[in-house]
C-alpha positions as CSV (number, residue, x, y, z in Angstrom):
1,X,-11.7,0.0,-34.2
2,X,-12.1,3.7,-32.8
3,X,-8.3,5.3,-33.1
4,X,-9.3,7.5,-30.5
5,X,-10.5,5.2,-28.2
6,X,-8.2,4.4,-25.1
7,X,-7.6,0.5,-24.6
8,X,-6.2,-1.3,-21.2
9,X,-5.2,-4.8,-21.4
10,X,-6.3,-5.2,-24.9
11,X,-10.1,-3.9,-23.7
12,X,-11.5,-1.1,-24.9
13,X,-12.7,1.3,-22.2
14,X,-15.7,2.5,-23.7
15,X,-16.7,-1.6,-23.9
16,X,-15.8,-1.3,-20.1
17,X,-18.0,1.7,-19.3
18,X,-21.3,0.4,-20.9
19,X,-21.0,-3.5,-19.5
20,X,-19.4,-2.5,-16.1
21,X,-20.5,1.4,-15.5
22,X,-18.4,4.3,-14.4
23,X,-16.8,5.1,-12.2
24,X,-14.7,1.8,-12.4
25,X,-11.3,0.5,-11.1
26,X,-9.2,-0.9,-13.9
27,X,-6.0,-3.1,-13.6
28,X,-3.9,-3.9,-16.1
29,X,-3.3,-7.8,-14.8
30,X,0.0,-8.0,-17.1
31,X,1.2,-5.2,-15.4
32,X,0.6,-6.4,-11.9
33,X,2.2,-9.4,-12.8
34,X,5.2,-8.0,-14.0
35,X,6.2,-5.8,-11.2
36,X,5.5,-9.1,-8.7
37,X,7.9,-10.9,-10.9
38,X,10.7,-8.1,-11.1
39,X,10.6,-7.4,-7.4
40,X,10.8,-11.2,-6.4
41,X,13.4,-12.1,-9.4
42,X,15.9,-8.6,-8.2
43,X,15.3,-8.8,-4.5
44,X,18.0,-11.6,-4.5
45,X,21.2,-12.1,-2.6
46,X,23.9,-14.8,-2.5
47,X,25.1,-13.8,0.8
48,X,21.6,-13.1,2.5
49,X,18.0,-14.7,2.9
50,X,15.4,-12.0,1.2
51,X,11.5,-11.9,0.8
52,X,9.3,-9.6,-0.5
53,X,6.4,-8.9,1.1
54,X,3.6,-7.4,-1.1
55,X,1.8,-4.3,2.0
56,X,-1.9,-4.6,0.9
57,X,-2.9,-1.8,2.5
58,X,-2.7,0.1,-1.0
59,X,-4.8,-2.7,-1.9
60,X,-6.4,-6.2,-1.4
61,X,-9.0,-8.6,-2.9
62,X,-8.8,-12.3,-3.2
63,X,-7.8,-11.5,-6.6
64,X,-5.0,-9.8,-6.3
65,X,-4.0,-11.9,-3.4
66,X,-4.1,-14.8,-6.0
67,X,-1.6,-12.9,-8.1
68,X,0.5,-12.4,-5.0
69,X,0.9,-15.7,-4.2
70,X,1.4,-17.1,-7.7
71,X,4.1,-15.2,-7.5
72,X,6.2,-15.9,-4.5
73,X,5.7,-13.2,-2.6
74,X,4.8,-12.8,1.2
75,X,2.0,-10.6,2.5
76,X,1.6,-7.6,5.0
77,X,-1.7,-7.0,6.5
78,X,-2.5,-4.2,9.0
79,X,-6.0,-5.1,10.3
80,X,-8.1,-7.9,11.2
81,X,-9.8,-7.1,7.9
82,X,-6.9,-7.3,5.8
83,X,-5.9,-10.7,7.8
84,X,-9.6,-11.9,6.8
85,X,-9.3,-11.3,3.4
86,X,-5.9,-13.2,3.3
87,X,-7.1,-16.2,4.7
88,X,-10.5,-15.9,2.7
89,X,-7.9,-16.3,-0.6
90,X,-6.2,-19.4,1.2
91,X,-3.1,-17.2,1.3
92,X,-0.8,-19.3,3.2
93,X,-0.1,-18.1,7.0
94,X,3.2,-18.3,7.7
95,X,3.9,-15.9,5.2
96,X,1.7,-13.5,6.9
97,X,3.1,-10.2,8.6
98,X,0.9,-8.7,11.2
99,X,1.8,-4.9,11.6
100,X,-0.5,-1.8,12.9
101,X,0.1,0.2,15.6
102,X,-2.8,-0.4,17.7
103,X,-3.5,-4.2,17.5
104,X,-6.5,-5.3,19.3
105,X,-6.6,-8.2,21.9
106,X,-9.4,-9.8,19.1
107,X,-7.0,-9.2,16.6
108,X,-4.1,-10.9,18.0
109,X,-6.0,-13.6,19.4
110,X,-7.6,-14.1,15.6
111,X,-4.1,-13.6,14.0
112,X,-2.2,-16.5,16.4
113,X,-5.6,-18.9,15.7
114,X,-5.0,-18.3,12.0
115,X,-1.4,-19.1,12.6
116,X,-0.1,-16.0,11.5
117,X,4.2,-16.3,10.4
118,X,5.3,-13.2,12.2
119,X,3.8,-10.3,14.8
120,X,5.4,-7.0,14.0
121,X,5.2,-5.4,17.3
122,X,4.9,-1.3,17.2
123,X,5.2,-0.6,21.3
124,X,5.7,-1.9,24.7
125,X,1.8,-2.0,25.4
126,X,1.6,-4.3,22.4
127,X,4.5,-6.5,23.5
128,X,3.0,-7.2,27.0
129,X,-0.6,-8.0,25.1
130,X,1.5,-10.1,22.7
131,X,2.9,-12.3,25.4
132,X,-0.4,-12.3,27.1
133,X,-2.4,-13.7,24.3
134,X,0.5,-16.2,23.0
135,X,0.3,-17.8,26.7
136,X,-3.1,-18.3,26.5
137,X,-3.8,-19.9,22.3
138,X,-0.3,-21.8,23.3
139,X,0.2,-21.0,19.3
140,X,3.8,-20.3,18.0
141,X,4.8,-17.0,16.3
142,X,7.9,-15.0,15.4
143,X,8.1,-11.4,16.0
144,X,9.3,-8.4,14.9
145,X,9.9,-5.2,16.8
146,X,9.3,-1.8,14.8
147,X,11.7,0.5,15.7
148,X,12.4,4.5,14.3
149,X,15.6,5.2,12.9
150,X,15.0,8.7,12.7
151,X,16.0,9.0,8.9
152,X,13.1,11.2,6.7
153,X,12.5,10.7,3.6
154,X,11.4,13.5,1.5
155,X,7.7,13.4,1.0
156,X,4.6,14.8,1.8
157,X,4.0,14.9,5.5
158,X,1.4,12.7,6.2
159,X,3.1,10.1,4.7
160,X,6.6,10.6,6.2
161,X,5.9,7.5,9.0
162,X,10.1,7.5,10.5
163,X,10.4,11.2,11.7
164,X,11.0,11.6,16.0
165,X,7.3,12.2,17.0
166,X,5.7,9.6,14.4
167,X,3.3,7.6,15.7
168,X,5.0,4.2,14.6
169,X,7.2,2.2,16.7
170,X,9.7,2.7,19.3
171,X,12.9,5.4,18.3
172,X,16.1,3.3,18.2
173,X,17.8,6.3,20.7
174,X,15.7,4.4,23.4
175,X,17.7,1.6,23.8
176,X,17.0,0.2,27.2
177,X,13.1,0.4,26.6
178,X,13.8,-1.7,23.0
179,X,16.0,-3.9,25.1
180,X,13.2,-4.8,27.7
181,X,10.5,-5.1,24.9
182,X,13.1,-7.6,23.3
183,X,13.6,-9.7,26.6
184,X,9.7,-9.5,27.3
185,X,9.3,-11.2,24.1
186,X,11.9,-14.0,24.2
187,X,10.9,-14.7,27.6
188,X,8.1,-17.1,26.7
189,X,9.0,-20.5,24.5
190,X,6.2,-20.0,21.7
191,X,8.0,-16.0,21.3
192,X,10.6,-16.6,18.4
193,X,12.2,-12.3,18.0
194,X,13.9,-12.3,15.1
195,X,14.7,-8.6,14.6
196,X,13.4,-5.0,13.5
197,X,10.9,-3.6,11.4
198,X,11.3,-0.1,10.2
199,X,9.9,2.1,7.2
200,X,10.6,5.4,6.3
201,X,8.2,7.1,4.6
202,X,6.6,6.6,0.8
203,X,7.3,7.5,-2.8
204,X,11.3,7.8,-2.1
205,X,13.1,9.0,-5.6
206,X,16.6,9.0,-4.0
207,X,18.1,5.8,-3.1
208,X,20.7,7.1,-0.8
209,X,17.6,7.4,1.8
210,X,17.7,3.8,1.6
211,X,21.2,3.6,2.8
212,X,20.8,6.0,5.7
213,X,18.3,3.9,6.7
214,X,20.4,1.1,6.3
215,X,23.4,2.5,7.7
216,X,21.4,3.8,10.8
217,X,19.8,0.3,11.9
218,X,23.1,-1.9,11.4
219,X,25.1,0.8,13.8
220,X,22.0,0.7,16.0
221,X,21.7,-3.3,15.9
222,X,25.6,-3.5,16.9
223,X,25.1,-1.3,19.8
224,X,22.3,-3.5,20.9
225,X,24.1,-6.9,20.4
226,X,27.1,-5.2,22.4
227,X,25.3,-3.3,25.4
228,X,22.5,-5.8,26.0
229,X,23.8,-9.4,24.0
230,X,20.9,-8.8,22.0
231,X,21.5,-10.5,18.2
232,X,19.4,-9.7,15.5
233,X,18.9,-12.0,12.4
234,X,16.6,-10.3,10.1
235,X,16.0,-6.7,9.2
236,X,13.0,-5.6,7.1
237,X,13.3,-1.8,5.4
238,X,9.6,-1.5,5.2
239,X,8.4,0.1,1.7
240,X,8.5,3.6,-0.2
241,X,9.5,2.5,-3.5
242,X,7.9,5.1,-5.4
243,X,5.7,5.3,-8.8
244,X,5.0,7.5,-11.9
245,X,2.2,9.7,-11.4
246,X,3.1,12.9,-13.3
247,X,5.9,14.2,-15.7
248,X,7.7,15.7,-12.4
249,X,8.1,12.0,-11.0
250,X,10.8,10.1,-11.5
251,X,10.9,6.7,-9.5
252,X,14.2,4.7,-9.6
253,X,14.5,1.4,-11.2
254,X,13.8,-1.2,-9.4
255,X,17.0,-3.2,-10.5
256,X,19.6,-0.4,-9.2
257,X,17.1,0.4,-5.9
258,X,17.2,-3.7,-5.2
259,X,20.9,-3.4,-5.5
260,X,21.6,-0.6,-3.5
261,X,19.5,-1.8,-0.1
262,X,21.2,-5.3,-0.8
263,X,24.9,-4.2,-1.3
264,X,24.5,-2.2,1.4
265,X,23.1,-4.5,3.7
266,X,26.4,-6.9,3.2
267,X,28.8,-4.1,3.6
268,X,27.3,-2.9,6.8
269,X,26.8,-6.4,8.3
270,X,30.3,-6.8,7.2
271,X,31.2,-3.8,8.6
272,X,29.6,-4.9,12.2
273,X,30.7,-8.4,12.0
274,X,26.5,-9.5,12.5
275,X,24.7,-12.5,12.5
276,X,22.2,-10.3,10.2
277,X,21.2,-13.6,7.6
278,X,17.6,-12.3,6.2
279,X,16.6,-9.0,4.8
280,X,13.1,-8.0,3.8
281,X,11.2,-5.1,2.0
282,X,7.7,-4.3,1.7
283,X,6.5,-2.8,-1.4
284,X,2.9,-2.2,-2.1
285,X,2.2,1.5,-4.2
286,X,5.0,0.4,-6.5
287,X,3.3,-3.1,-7.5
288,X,-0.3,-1.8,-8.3
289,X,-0.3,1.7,-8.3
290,X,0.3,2.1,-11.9
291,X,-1.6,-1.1,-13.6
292,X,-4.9,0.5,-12.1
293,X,-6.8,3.6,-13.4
294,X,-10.0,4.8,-12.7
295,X,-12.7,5.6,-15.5
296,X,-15.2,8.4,-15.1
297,X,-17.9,9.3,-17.4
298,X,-18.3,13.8,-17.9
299,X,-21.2,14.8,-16.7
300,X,-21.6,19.0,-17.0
301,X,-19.6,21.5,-17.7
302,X,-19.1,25.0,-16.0
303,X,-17.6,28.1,-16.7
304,X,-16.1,30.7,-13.4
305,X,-14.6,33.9,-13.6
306,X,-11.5,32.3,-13.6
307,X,-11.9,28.5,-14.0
308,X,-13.5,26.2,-16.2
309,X,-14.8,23.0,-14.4
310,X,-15.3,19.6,-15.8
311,X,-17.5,17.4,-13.2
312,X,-17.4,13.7,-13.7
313,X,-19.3,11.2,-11.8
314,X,-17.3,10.2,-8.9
315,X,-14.6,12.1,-7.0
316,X,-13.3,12.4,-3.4
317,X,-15.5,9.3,-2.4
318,X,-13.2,6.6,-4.6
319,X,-10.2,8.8,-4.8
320,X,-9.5,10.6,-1.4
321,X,-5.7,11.4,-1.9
322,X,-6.1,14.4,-3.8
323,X,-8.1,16.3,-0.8
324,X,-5.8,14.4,2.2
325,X,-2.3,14.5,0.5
326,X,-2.7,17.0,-2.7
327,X,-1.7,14.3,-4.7
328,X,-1.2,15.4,-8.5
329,X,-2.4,12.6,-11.3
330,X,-2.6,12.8,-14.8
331,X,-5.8,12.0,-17.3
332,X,-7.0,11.9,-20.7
333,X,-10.4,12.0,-21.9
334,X,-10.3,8.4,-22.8
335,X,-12.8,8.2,-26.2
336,X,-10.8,11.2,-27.5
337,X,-7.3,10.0,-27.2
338,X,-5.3,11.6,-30.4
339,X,-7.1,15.0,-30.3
340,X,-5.8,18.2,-29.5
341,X,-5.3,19.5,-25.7
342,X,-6.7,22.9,-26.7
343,X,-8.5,23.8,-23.2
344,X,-7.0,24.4,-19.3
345,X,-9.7,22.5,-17.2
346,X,-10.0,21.5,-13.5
347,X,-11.6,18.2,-13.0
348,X,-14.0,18.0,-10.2
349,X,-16.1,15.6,-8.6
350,X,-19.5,15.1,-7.4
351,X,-19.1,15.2,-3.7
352,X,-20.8,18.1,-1.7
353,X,-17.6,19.8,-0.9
354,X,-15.7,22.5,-2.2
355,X,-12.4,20.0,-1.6
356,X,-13.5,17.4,-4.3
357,X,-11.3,18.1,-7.0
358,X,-9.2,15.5,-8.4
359,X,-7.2,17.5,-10.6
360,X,-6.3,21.1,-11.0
361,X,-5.6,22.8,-14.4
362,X,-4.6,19.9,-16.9
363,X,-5.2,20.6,-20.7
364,X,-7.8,18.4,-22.3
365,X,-9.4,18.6,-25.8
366,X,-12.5,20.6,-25.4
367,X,-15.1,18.3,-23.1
368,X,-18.5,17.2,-23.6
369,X,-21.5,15.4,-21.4
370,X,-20.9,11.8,-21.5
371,X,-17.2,11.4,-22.6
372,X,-15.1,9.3,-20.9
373,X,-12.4,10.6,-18.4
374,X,-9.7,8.2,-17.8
375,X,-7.4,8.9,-14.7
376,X,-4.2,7.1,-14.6
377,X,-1.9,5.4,-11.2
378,X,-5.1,5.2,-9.2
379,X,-4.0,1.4,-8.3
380,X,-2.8,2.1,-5.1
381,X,-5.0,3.7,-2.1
382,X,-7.7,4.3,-4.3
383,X,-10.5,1.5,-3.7
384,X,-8.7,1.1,0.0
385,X,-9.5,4.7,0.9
386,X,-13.1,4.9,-0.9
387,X,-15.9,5.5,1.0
388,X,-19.5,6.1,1.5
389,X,-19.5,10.1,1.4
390,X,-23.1,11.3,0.2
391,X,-24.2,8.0,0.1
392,X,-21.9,7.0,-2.8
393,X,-21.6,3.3,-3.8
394,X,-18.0,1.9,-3.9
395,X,-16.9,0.9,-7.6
396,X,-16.4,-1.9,-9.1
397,X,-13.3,-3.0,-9.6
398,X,-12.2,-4.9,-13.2
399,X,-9.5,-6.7,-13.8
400,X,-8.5,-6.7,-17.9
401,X,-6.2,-9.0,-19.3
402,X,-5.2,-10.2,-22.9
403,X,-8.4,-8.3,-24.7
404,X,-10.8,-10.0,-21.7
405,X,-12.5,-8.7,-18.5
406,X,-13.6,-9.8,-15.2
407,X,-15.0,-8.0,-12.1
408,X,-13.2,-9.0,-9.4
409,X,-15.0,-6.7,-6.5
410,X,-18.5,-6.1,-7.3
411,X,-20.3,-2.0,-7.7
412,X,-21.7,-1.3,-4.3
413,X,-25.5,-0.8,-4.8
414,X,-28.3,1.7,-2.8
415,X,-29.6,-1.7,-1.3
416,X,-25.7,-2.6,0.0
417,X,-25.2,0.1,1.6
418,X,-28.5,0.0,3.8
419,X,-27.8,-3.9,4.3
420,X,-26.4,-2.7,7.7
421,X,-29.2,-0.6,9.1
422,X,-31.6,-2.4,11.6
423,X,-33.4,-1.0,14.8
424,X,-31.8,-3.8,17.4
425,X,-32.6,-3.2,20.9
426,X,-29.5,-3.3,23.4
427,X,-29.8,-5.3,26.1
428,X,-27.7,-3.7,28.5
């Protein structure tokens, strides 16, 4: 065996990179496993109804849909893709969230056929649609309303989803339009509201931002109950729980961040006197973020007056956060494990833009065309942002467990991506 030579999941990646190509997706299964179990075995109360609902938005294939459900764990979905997918793996239904924004009449309609568990509605637009499209399929459904607490998390911008002028639900300081939206819903018999849906923002290192959050929506629920006899029996958090991507991160453990949102749930609903009795979260980054990397094979070298580039053969095209958020990672070259970091490099992709780096100034042993560049915590919002810049196929994506392998989402060839095109006149 080659001491140098990286290995996930008992597989070696240089075994990977000649039977699968580069780039590739890799998850470590074991590890996927184990975060599904820990967040469904700590996200337990004795004095309140939880679930965990895996958002797979960071990312979704039967597959991993599989793993969800072996595991207990419910399932957010933001599209009528997303829903697809989850009823392609047989997920069951009723423990499917519906959220997004911007819902389609198609998509509600498909959602409600599928018999979807719950509709988290974002706006009053959507809650009229929503009682539009439940009168006609006659199909039952419980809802959700998403509401803004106001309370920002520290992170990057884009990502901050709870600040006053977000674009996600309806802020809790308009009480009378949340009110009517509530009423709207209940007004119909196949309309079950059950409460509010809020999240925010993502990678959150400081738990007290849970407890603001917290804090925030109990006070706000109580006003509610006593101004408009409005009660609310479930809460969900959203997500945010945050994972390692560099030295500078440091996520909190899951065991003290499940115990915080839950002891703080009871105190506040004590605190209230509430007929609060189920609490949900909604982690998605934190469960697969970290069991996946992406493997790239070097392709040249070049030397600048003041950089030295190493290009590998993918880039922003399978791994757009860098260019969108500035999101830092860390990497090894993977067939050269134990030798010495000796030269500052920036690793760049292939794309035709000046943008496409995915890492600035990280030392690496001195590089060479055709080593093998491994990037690590690419598991979340890597394949579920990749696209079809310049042309570029889609990855494969490879699942390794126990010293075995299986693709679990094919390499996108030249002849996929044409598979669209046609010449269709349009009778109009």
């Amino acid at each position: 065996m080659n001491k140098n030579m990286l290995e996930i999941g008992g597989v070696s990646v240089e075994q990977l990179a000649k039977s699968c190509q580069t780039p590739l997706y890799i998850y470590d299964e074991e590890k996927i496993s184990t975060k599904l179990a820990q967040f469904h075995d700590l996200f337990q109360s004795d004095a309140l109804e939880t679930e965990v609902l895996y958002a797979s938005k960071a990312f979704t294939c039967k597959a991993l849909l599989e793993l969800v459900k072996q595991h207990g764990l419910s399932l957010d979905v933001v599209s009528g893709g997303e829903l697809y997918v989850a009823k392609q793996a047989d997920f069951p239904m009723e423990r499917v969230y519906f959220h997004g924004n911007n819902k389609s009449y198609e998509e509600l309609q498909m959602a409600l056929s599928y018999g979807v568990g719950t509709i988290v509605v974002d706006n009053a637009m959507e809650c009229e649609l929503l009682v539009q499209v439940a009168k006609q399929s006659g199909h039952s459904v419980k809802a959700l309303l998403r509401v803004n607490p106001g309370v920002e998390a520290h992170t990057h911008k884009y990502i901050v989803t709870a600040h006053l002028d977000s674009k996600f639900g309806t802020s809790i300081t308009h009480k009378e339009e949340i009110a009517h939206m509530v009423q709207t819903l209940s007004a119909i018999p196949n309309i079950r509201f059950e409460g509010f849906h809020s999240h925010i923002g993502s990678q959150i290192f400081d738990a007290n931002a849970y407890v603001a959050e917290i804090q925030t929506l109990m006070k706000f629920v109580y006003e509610l109950q006593e101004e408009y006899q409005i009660q609310t029996k479930a809460l969900n958090l959203g997500g945010g729980f945050a994972a390692y991507y560099t030295a500078e991160d440091k996520p909190i453990p899951l065991s003290e961040v499940c115990s915080t949102i839950l002891d703080t749930c009871c105190i506040e609903k004590e605190r209230y006197q509430l007929p609060l009795c189920k609490v949900m979260i909604e982690p998605g980054r934190s469960i697969v973020a970290e069991a996946g990397s992406t493997l790239y094979r070097v392709g040249f070298t070049k030397q600048t007056a003041n950089k030295k580039y190493v290009f590998v053969d993918g880039g922003m095209s399978d791994n757009i956060r860098p260019a969108l958020y500035q999101a830092a990672y860390a990497c090894d070259l993977a067939n050269r494990m134990n030798e010495e970091k000796c030269e500052k490099v920036t690793i760049a992709g292939k794309c035709c833009e000046s943008g496409d780096i995915l890492i600035e100034d990280v030392m690496l042993p001195h590089a060479q065309r055709n080593d093998l560049l491994i990037l690590y915590t690419t598991g979340a919002y890597g394949y579920s942002m990749a696209s079809n810049y310049n042309r570029l196929g889609r990855p494969a994506v490879v699942f390794v467990k126990n010293g075995k392998a299986r693709i679990v989402v094919k390499r996108e060839s030249y002849e996929d991506m044409c598979m669209m095109e046609c010449d269709e006149l349009v009778h109009i």
